[in-house]
N, CA and C of each residue as an Amber inpcrd file, in Angstrom:
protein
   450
 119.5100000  77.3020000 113.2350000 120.1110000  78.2020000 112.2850000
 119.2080000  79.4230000 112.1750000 119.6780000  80.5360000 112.2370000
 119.3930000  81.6340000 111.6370000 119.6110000  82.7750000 110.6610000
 119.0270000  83.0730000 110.0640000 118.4210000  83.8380000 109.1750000
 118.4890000  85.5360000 109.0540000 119.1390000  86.2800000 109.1020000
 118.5130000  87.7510000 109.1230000 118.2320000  88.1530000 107.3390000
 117.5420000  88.0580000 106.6170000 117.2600000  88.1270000 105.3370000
 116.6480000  89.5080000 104.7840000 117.6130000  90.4050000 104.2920000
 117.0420000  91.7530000 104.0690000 117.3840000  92.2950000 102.1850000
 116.1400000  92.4160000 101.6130000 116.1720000  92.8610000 100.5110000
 116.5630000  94.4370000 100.3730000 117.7460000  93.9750000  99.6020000
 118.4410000  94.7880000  99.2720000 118.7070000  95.4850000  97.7100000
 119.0790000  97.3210000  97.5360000 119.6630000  97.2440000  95.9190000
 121.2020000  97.0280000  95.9170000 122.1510000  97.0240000  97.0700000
 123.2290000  96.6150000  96.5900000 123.7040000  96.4550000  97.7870000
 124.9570000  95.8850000  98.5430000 125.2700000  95.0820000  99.6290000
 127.0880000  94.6320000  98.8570000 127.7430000  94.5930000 100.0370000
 129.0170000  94.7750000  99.8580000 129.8810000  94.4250000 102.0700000
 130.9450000  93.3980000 101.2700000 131.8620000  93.1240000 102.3360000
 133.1620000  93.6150000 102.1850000 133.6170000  94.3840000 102.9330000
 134.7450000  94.9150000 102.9400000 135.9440000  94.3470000 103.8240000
 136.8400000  93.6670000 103.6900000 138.2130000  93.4910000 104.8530000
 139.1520000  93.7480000 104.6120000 139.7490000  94.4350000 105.5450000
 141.2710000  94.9870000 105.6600000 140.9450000  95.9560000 104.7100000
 140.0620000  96.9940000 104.4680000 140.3420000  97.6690000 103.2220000
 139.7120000  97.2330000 101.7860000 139.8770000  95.9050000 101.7270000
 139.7660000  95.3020000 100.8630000 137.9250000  94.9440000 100.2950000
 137.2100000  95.3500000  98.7640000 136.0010000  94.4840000  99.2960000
 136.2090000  93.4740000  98.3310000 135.4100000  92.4790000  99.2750000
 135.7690000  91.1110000  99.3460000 134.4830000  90.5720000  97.9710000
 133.1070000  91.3490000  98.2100000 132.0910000  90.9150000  97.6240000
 131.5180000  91.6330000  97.5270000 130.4390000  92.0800000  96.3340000
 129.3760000  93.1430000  96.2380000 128.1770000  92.7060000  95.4740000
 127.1320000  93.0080000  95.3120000 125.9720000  92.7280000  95.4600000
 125.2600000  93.7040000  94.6420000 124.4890000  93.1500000  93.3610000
 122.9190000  94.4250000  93.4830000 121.8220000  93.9480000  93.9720000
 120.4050000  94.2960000  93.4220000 119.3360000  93.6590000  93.7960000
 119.6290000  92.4650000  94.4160000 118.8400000  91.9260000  95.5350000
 118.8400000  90.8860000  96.1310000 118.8110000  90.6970000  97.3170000
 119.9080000  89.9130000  98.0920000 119.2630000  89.1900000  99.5450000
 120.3500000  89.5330000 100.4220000 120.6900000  90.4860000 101.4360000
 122.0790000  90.2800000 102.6640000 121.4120000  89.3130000 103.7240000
 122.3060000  88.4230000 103.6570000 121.8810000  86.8360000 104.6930000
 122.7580000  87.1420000 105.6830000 122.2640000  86.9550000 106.6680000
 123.3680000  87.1490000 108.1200000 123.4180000  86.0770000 108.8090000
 124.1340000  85.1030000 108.5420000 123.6310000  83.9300000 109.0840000
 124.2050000  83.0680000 110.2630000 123.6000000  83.0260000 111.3170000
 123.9430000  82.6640000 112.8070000 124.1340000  81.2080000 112.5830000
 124.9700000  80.5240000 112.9320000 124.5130000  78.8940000 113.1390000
 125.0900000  77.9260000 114.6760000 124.0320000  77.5950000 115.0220000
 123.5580000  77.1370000 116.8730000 124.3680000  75.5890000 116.8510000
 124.8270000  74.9820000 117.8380000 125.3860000  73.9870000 118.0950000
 124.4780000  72.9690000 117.8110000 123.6290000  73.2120000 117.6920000
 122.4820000  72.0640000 117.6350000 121.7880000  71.6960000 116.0710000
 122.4960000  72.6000000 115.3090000 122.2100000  72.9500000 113.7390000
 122.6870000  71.5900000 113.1760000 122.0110000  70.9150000 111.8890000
 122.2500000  70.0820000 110.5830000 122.3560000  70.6470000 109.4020000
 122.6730000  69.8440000 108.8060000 122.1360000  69.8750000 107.4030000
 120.9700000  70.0440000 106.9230000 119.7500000  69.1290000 107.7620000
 118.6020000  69.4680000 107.3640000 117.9830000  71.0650000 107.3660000
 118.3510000  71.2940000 108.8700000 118.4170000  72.7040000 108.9570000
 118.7040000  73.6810000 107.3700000 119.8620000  73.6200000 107.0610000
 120.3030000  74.4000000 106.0150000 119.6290000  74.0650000 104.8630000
 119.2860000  72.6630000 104.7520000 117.8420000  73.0340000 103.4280000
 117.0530000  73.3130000 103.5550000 116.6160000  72.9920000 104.7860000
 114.7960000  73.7480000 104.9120000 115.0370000  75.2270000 104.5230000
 115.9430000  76.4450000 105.1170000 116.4910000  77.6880000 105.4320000
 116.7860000  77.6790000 103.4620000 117.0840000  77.4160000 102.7920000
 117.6960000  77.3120000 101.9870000 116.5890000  77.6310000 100.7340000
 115.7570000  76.2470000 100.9820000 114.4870000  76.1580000 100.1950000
 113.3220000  77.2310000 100.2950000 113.6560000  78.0590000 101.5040000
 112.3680000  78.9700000 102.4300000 112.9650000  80.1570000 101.6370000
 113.9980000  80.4560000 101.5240000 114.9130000  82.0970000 101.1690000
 114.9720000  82.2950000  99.5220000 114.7880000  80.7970000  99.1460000
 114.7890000  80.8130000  97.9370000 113.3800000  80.9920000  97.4070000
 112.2380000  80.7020000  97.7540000 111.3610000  80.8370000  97.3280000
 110.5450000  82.5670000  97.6040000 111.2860000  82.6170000  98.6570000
 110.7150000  84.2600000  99.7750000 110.1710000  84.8580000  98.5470000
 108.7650000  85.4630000  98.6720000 108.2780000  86.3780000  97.1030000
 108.2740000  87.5950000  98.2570000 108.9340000  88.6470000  98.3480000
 109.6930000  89.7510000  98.7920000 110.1210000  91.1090000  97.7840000
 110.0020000  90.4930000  96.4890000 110.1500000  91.3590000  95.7430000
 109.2770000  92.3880000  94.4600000 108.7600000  93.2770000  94.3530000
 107.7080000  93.7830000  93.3390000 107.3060000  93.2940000  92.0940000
 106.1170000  93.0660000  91.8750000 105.8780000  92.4800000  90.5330000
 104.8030000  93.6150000  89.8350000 104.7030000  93.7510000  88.5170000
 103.8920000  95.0890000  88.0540000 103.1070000  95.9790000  88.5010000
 102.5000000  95.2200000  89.5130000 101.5120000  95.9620000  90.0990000
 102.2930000  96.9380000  91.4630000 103.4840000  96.2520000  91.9170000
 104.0270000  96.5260000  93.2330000 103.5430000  96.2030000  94.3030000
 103.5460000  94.7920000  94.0440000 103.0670000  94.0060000  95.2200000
 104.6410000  93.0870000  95.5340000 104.5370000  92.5770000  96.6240000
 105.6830000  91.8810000  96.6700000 105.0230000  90.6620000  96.3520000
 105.2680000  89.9330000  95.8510000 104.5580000  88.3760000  94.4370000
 106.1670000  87.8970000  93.7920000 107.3940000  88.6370000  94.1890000
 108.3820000  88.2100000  92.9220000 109.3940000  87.0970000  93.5540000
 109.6720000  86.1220000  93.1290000 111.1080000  85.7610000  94.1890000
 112.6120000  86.0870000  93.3950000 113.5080000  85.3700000  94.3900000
 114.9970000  86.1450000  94.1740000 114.8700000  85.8690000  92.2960000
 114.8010000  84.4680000  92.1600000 115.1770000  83.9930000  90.9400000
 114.2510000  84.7250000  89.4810000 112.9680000  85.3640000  89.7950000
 112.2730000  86.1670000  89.4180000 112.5980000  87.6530000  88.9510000
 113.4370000  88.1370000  89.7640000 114.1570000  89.1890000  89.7530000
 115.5260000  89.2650000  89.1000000 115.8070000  87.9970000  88.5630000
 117.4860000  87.1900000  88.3730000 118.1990000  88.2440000  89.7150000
 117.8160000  88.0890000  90.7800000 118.8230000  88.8310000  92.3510000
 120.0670000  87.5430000  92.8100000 120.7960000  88.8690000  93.7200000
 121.8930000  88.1250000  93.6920000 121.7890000  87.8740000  95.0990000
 122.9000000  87.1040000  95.7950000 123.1350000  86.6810000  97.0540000
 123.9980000  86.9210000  97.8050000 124.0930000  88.1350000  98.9800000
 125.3970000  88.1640000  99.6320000 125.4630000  86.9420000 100.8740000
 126.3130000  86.2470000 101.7070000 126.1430000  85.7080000 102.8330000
 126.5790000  85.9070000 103.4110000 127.1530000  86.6550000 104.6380000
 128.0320000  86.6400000 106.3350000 127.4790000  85.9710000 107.0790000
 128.6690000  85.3340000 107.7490000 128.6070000  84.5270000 109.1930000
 128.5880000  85.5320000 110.0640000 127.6340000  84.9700000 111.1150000
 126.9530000  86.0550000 112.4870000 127.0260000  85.2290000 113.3760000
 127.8940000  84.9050000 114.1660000 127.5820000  84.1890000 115.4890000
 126.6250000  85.0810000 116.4180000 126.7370000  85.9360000 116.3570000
 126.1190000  87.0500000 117.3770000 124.7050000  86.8490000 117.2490000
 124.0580000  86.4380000 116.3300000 122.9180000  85.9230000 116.0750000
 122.7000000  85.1410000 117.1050000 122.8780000  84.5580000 117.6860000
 122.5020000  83.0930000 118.6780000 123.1260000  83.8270000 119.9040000
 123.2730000  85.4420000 120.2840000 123.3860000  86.2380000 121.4660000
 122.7800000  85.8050000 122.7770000 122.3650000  85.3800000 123.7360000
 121.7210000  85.3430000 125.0750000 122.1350000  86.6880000 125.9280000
 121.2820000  87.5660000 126.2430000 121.1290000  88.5010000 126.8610000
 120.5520000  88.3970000 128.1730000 119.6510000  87.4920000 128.6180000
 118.8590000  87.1950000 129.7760000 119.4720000  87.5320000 131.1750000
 121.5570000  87.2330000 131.0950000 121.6990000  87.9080000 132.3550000
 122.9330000  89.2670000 132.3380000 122.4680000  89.9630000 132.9200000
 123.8710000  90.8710000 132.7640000 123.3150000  91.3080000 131.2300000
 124.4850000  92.4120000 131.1280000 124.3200000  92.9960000 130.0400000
 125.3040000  92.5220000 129.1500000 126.1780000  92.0130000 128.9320000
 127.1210000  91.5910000 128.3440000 126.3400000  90.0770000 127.5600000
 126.3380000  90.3860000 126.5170000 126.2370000  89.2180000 125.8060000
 126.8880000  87.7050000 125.9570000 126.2640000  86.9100000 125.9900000
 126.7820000  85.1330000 126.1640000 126.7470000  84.5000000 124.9040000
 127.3100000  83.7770000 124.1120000 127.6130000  83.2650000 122.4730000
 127.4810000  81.4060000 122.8600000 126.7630000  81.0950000 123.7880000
 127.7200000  79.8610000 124.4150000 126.5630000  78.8420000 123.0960000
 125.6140000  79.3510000 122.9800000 124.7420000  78.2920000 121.8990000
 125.2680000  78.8280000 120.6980000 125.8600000  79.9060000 120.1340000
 126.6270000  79.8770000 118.6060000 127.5640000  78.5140000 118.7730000
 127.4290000  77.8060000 117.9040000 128.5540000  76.8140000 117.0250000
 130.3550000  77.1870000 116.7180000 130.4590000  76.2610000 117.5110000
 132.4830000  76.0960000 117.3390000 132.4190000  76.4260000 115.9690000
 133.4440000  77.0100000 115.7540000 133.4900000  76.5940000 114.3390000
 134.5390000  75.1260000 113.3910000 134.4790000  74.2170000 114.4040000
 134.6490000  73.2420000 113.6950000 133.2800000  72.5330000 113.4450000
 132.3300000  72.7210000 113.5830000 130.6130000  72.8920000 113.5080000
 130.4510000  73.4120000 112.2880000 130.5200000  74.8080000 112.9260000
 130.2190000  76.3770000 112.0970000 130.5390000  76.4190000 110.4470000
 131.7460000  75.9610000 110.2110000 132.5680000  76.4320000 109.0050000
 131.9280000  75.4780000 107.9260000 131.8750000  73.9640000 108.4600000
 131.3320000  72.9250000 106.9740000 129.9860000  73.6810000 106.9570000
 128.8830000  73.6960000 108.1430000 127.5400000  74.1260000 108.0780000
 127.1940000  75.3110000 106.9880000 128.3440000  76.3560000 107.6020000
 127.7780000  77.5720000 106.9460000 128.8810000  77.2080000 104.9710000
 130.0770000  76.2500000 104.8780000 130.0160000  75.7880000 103.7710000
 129.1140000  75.4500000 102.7210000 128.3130000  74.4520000 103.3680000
 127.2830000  73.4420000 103.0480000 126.0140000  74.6950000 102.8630000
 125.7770000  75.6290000 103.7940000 124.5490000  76.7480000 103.3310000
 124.9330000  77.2110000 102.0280000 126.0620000  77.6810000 101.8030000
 126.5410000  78.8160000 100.8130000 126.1840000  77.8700000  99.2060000
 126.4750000  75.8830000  99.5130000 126.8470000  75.7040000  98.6080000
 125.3360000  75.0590000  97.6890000 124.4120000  74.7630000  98.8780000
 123.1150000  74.6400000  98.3340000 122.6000000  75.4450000  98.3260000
 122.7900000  76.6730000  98.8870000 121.6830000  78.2910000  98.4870000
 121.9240000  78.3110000  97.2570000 123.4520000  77.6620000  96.6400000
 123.8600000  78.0010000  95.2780000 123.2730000  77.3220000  94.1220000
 123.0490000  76.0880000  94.4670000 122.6970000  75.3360000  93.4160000
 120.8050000  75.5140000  93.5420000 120.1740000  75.5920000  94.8080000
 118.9260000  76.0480000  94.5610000 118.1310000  77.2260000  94.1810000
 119.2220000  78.0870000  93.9580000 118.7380000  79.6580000  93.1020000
 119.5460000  79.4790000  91.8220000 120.7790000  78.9370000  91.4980000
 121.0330000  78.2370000  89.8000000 121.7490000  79.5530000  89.8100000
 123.0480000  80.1320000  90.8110000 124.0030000  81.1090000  90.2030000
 124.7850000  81.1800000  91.9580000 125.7530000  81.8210000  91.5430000
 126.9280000  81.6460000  92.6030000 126.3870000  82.6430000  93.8870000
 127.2060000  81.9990000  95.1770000 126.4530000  83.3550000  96.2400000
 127.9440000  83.7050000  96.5760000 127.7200000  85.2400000  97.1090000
 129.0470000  86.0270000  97.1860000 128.7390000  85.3560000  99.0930000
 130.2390000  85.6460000  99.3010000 130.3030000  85.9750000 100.2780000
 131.3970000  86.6870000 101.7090000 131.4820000  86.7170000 102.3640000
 132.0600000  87.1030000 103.6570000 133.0380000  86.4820000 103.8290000
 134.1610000  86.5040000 104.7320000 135.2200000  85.2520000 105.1770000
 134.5570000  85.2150000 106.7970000 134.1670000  83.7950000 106.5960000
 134.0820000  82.8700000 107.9080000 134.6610000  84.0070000 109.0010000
 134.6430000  84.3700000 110.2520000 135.4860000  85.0060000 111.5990000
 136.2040000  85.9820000 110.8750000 136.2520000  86.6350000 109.8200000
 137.1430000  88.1690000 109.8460000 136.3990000  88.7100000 110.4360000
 137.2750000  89.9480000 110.6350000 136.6850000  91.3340000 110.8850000
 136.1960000  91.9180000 109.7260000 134.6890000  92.2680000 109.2910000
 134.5270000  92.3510000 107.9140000 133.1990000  93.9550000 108.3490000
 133.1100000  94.8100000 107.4970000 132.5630000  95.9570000 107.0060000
 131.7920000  95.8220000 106.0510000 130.6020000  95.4060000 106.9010000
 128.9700000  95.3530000 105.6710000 128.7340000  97.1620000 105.6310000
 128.4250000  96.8260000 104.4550000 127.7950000  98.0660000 103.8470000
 126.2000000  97.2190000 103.0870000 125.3410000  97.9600000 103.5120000
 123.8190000  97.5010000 102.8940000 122.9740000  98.7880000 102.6090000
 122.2180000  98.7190000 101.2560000 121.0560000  99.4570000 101.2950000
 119.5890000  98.6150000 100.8620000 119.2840000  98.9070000 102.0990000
 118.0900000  97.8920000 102.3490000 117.0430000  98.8730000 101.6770000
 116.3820000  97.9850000 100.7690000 115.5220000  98.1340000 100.0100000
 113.8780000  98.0800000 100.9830000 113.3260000  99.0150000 100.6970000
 112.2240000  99.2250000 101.5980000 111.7690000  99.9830000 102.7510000
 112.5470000  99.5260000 103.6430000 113.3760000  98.3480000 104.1940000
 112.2540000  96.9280000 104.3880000 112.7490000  95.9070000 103.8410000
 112.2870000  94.5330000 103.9870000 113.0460000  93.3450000 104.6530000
 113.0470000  93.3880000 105.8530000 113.7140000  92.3370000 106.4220000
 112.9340000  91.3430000 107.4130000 113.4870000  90.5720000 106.9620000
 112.7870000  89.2170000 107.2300000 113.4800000  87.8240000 108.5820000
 113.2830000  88.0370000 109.2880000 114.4190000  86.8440000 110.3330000
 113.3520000  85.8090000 110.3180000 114.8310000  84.5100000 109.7770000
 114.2030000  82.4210000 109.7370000 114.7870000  82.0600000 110.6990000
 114.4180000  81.4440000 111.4700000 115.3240000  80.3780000 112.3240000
 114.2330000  79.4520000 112.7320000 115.3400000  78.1260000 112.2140000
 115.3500000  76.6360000 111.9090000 114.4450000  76.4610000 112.7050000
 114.9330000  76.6020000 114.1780000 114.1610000  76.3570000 115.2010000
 112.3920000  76.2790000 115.7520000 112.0570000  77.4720000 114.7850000
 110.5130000  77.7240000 114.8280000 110.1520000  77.8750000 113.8460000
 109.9280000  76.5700000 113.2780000 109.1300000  76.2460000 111.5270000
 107.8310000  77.0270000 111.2650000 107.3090000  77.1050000 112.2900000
 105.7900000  77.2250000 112.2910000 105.3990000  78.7480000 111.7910000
């Protein structure tokens, strides 16, 4: 599983016209998920984003976390995240997750990011065609993946 984690002052999904979700202070999650992904995966990722101290504390140090800040949570699904480029120029998706995989996983992220920051996370629709709008704060962005704990 991956991660693109960028502190943000406000963040917004748009489809068909429509926005779907908007955001102030807080976190745009872009989140890739690999055929080879669990559950465990999504708590470790879960427990790590929640704690991230990323955000200013009096002095203006980054020392604060989301829940510190009371910040909010946007989430999109990114298969493109799990891209292979190595041949040709054309991108390969073949390690992104089916989404009969994909959909409970990135369910199951949305629904414990929720209960381990103690307030609801906005988000994206699963495979639309969707129009992020972000203003990345800093800019501070941060990429997790499951894969390399270390």
């Amino acid at each position: 599983m991956r991660a693109v984690i960028q502190r943000v002052s406000s963040a917004s999904v748009t489809i068909n016209g429509e926005v779907k979700s908007m955001i102030g202070l807080g976190f745009m999650i872009l989140l890739g998920i690999e055929a080879a992904d669990t559950k465990e995966d999504a708590d470790w990722l879960c427990g790590k984003i929640a704690q991230l101290r990323v955000f200013a504390d009096e002095a203006g140090l980054m020392n604060k976390n989301l829940q510190e800040v009371d910040g909010q949570v946007l989430v999109v699904s990114q298969f493109t995240l799990h891209a292979s480029y190595k041949k040709g120029n054309r991108p390969s998706f073949i390690k992104a997750a089916r989404p009969e995989l994909a959909i409970p996983l990135y369910e199951y992220f949305i629904k414990t990011l929720s209960q381990t920051i103690n307030k609801p996370v906005a988000t994206g629709v699963f495979g639309a065609d969707m129009k992020v709008a972000i203003v990345n704060d800093g800019p501070v962005t941060i990429l997790m993946d499951t894969k390399n704990k270390e």
